[in-house]
C-alpha positions as CSV (number, residue, x, y, z in Angstrom):
1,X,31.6,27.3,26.4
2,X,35.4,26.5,26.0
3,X,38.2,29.1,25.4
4,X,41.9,28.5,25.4
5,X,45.0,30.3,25.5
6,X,48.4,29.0,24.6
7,X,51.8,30.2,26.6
8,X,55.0,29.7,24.8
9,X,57.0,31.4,27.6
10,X,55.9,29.7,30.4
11,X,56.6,26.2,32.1
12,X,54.1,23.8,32.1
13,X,55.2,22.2,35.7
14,X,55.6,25.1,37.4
15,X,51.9,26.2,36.0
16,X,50.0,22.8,37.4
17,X,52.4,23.0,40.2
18,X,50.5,26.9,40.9
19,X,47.2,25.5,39.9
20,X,47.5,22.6,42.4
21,X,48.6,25.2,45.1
22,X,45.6,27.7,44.4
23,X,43.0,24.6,44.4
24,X,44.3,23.3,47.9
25,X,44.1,27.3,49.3
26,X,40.4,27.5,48.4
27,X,39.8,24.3,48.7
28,X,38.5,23.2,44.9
29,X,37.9,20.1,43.9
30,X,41.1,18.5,40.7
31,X,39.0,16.3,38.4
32,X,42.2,15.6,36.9
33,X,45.3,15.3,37.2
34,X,47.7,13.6,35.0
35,X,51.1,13.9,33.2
36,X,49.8,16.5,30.7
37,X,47.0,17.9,32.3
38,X,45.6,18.8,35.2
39,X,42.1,20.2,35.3
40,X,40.0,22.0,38.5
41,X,36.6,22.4,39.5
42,X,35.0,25.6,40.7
43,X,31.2,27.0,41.2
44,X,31.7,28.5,37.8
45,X,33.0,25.7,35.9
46,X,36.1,24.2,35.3
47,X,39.9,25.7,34.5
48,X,43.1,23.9,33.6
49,X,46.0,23.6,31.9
50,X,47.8,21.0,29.0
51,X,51.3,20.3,28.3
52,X,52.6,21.2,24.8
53,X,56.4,20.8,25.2
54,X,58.1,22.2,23.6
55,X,55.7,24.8,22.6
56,X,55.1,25.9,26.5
57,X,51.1,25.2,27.1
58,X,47.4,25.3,27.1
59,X,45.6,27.3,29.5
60,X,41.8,26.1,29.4
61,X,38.6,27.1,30.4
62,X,35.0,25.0,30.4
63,X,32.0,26.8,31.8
64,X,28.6,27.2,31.1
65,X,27.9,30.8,29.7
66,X,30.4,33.8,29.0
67,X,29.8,35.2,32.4
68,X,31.3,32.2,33.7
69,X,33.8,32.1,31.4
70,X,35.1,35.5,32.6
71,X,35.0,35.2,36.4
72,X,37.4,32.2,35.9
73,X,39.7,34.0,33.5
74,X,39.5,37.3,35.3
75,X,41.0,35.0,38.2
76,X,43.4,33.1,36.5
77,X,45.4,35.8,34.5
78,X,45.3,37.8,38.0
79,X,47.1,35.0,39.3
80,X,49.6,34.6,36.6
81,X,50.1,38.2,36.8
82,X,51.0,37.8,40.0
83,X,53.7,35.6,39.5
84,X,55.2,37.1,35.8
85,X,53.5,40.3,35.4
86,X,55.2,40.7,31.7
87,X,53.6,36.8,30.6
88,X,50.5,38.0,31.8
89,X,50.3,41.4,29.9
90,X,50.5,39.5,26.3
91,X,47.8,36.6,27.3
92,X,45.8,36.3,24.2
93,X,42.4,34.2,24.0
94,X,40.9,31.9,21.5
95,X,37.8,33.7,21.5
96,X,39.1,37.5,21.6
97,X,37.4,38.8,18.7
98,X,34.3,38.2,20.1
99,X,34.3,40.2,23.2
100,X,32.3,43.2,24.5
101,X,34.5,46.2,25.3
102,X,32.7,45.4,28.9
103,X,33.0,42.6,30.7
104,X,30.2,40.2,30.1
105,X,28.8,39.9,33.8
106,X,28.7,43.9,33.7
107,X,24.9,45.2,33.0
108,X,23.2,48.1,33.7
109,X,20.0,48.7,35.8
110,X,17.4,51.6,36.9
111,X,16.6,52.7,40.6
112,X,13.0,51.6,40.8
113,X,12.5,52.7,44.0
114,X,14.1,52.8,47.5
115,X,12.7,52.2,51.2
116,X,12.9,52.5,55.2
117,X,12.7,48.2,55.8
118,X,13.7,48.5,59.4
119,X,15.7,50.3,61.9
120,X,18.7,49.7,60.2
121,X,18.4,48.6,56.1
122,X,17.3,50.0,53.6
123,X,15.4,48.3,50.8
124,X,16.3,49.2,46.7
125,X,14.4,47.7,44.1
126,X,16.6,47.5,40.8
127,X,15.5,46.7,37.6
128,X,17.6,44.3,35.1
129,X,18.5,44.9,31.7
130,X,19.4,41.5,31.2
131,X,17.3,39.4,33.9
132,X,18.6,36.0,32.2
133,X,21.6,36.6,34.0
134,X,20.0,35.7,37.4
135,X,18.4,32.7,36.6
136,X,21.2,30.4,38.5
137,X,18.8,30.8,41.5
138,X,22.0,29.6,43.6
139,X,23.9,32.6,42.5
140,X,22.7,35.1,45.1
141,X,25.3,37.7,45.1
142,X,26.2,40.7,43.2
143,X,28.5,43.8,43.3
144,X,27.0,47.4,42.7
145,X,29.5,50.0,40.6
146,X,29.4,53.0,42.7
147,X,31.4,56.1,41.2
148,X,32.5,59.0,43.9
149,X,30.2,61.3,45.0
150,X,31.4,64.1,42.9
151,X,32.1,62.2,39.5
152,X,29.3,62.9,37.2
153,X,30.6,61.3,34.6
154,X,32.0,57.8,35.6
155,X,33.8,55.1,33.7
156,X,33.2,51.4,34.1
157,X,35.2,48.4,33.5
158,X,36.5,47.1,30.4
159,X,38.5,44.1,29.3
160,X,41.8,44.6,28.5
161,X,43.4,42.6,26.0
162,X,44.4,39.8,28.0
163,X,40.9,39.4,28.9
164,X,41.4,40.8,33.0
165,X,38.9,43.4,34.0
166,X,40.5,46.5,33.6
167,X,39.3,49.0,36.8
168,X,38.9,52.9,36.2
169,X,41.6,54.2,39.0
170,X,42.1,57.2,40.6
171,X,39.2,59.7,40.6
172,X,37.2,57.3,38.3
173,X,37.8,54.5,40.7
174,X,34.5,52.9,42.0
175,X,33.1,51.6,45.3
176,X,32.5,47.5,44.7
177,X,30.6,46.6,47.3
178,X,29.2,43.2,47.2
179,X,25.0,42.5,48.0
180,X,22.7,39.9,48.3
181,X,20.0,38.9,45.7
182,X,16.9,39.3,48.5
183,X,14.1,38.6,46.0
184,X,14.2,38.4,41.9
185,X,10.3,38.9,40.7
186,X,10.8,39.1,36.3
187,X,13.4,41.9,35.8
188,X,12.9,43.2,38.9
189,X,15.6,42.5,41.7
190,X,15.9,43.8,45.9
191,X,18.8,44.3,47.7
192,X,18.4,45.1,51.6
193,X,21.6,47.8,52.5
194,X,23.1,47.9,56.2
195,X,22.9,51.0,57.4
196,X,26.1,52.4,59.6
197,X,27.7,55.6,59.7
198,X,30.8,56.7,56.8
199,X,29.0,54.0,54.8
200,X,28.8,54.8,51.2
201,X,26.4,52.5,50.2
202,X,24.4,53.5,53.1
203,X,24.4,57.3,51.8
204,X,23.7,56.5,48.4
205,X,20.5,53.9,49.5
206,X,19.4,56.6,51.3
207,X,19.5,59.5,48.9
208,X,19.2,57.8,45.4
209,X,16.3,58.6,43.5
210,X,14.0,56.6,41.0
211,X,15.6,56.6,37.6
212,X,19.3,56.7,38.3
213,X,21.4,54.5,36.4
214,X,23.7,52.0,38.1
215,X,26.1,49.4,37.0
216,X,26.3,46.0,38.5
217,X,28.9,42.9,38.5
218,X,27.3,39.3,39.2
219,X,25.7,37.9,40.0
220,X,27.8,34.9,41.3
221,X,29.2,33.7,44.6
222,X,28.1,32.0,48.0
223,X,24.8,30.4,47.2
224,X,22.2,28.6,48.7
225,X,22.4,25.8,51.4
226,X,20.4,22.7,50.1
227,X,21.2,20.2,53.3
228,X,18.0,19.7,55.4
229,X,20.6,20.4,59.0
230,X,22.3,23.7,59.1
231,X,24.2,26.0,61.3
232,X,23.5,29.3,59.9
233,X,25.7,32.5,61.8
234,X,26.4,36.2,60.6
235,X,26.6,39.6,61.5
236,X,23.9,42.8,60.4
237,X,26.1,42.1,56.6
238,X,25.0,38.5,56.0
239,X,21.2,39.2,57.4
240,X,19.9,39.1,53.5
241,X,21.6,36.3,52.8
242,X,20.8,34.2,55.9
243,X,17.2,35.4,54.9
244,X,16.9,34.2,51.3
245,X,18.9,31.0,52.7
246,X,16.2,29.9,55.3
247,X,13.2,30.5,52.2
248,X,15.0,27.9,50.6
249,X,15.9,25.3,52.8
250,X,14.4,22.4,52.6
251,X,11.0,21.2,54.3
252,X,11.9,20.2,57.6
253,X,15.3,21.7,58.2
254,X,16.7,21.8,61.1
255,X,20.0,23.5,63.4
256,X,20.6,26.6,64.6
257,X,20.6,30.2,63.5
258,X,23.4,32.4,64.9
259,X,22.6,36.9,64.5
260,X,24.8,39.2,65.6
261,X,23.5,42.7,66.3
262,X,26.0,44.8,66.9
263,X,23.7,48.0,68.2
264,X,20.6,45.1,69.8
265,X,18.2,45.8,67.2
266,X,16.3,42.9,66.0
267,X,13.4,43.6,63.6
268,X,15.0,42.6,60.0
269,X,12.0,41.0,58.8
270,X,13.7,37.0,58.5
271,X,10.8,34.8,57.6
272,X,9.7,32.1,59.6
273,X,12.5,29.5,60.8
274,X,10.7,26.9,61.3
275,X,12.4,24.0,63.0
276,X,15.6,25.6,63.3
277,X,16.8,27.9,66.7
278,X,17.6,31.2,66.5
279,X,20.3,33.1,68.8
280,X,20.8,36.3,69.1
281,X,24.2,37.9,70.3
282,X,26.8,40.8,70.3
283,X,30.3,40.8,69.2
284,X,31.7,39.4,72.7
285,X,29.9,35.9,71.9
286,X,29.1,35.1,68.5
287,X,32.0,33.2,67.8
288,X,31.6,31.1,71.0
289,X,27.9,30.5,70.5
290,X,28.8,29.9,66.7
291,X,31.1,27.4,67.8
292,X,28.8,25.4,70.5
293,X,26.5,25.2,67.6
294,X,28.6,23.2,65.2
295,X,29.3,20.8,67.8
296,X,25.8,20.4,68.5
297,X,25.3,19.9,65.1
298,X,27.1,17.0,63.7
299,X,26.9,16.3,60.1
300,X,25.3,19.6,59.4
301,X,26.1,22.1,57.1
302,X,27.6,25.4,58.2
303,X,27.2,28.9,56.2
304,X,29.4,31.7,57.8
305,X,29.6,35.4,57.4
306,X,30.4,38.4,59.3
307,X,33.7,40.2,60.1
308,X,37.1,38.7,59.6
309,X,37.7,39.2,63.2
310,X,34.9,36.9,64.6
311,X,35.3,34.6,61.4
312,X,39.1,34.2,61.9
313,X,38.2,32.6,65.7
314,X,35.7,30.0,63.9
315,X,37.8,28.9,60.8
316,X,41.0,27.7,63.7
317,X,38.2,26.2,65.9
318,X,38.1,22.2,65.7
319,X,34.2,22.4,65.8
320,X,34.5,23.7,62.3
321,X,37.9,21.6,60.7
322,X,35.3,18.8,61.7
323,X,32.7,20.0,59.5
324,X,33.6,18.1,56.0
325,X,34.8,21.1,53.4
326,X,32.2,20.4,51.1
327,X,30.1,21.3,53.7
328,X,31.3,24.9,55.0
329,X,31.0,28.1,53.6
330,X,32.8,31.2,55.8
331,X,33.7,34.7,54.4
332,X,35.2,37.2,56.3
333,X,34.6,40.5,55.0
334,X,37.3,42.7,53.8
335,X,38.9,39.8,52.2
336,X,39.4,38.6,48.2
337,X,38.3,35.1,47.3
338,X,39.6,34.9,43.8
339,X,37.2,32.9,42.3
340,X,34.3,35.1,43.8
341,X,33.1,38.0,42.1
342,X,35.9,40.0,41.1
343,X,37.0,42.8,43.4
């Protein structure tokens, strides 16, 4: 699917000059670059822009379906907006009569039910309205749409006429917090929640009830490892993900498994790890032992999640800058990557 927007107001330099920037600060791949176009690679598909002096240019966006499509443009008109806010208010889009008032990755789904798992998560089982929607099975993440406590009647996100996700603020505002596909059976989809005190996802796994609607974002995002040598580390967060990871490894993997509990326990229910070490730790040594394992891992590939605080004191280390950048993944929590589901 392809959709364009032409600029008039805007250079076309200065625009690849911003596109080159954003592609070197989250390290995407150019598939071109040449006098009158440059053109970027992302998980989603590909964005860009063409020169049409002296009519400004050609913003331009190649994905596979319209979810794509929007991530990427939800991303790029942020970015413009961030630069000339005014340019980015009268954006217009080639296909703009065909839109949904919601965004296309929104859906909603019904609490099937929810569950103890272990000392600390809680199962929910969701199920999809549009289950096509999942079937990148390297798309693992999503964001749940969770209105305050006291707003009965909550409003969701639309797109506003420059084709941004436009966010219900104030009251309406909602809790985006982001969660890992943990199994996908038909229409039917389960998410394992952290539980930790003042959380409120943790509240609402707890006290939801069978029936209650719920909007999602996603899925999209950080998706499965397919190298046969890994490092895997993370914190009680990235437990589903590491979890849905090592199902899907390849026969005979190998490397290490890094888990960081910050309160000692250690029954999540992982499945079998087969040839790869597991390591268990606390906050005081995870990003040492994370660490030591890269550089006992050469050529491996290295998935990272937990905190930005331990993930800040792996992404300066040399073990990982010697880790190939196609072959790293690290979030820290609490931060925005722009071309991940937007926040």
């Amino acid at each position: 699917m392809k959709v364009h927007s032409d600029i008039d107001t805007l250079s076309f330099d200065a625009m690849k000059a911003l596109m080159r920037l954003r592609a070197q600060q989250y390290e995407l791949t150019v598939v071109e670059d040449g006098p009158e176009t440059l053109m970027v690679e992302t998980e989603f598909g590909q964005f860009g822009v063409q020169d049409r002096t002296p009519n400004g240019l050609r913003l331009v966006i190649n994905a596979g379906k319209p979810d794509n499509v929007h991530v990427i443009r939800d991303a790029l008109v942020g970015q413009i907006a961030d630069a000339v806010p005014d340019v980015a208010e009268t954006i217009t889009w080639s296909d703009t009569s065909e839109r949904d008032p919601y965004p296309p990755n929104l859906q909603f789904t019904e609490v099937v039910n929810t569950r103890k798992l272990c000392t600390d998560f809680q199962r929910v089982t969701l199920r999809l309205e549009r289950p096509e929607a999942f079937e990148d099975d390297d798309a693992i993440h999503f964001r749940i749409l969770l209105p305050e406590p006291a707003n009965t009647d909550p409003d969701y996100p639309t797109l506003a006429p420059n084709g941004a996700t436009k966010w219900p603020k104030g009251a309406k505002a909602l809790h985006r917090p982001v969660y890992t596909v943990r199994s996908l059976n038909g229409d039917l989809v389960e998410m394992d929640v952290f539980q930790h005190d003042g959380g409120r996802a943790s509240d609402w796994a707890q006290s939801v009830t069978p029936g209650t609607r719920l909007a999602i974002i996603g899925p999209g995002g950080g998706g499965l490892v397919p190298e046969a040598k890994v490092v895997l580390a993370g914190d009680e967060t990235a437990f589903p993900a590491i979890a849905r990871i090592i199902e899907t490894l390849p026969a005979g993997a190998t490397g290490e498994i890094i888990l960081l509990s910050h309160n000692g326990n250690r029954d999540y229910p992982f499945p079998n790890a087969g040839g790869l070490s597991v390591t268990w730790t606390d906050k005081t040594r995870f990003a040492d032992v994370t660490r030591a394992a890269l550089a006992s891992q050469p050529g491996c590939y290295a998935w990272i999640a937990a905190e930005r605080g331990q993930t800040g004191k792996i992404t300066a280390s040399e073990e990982l800058k010697a880790v190939p950048k196609a072959q790293r993944y690290v979030a820290g929590y609490w931060t925005r990557f722009n071309f991940d589901l937007p926040a």
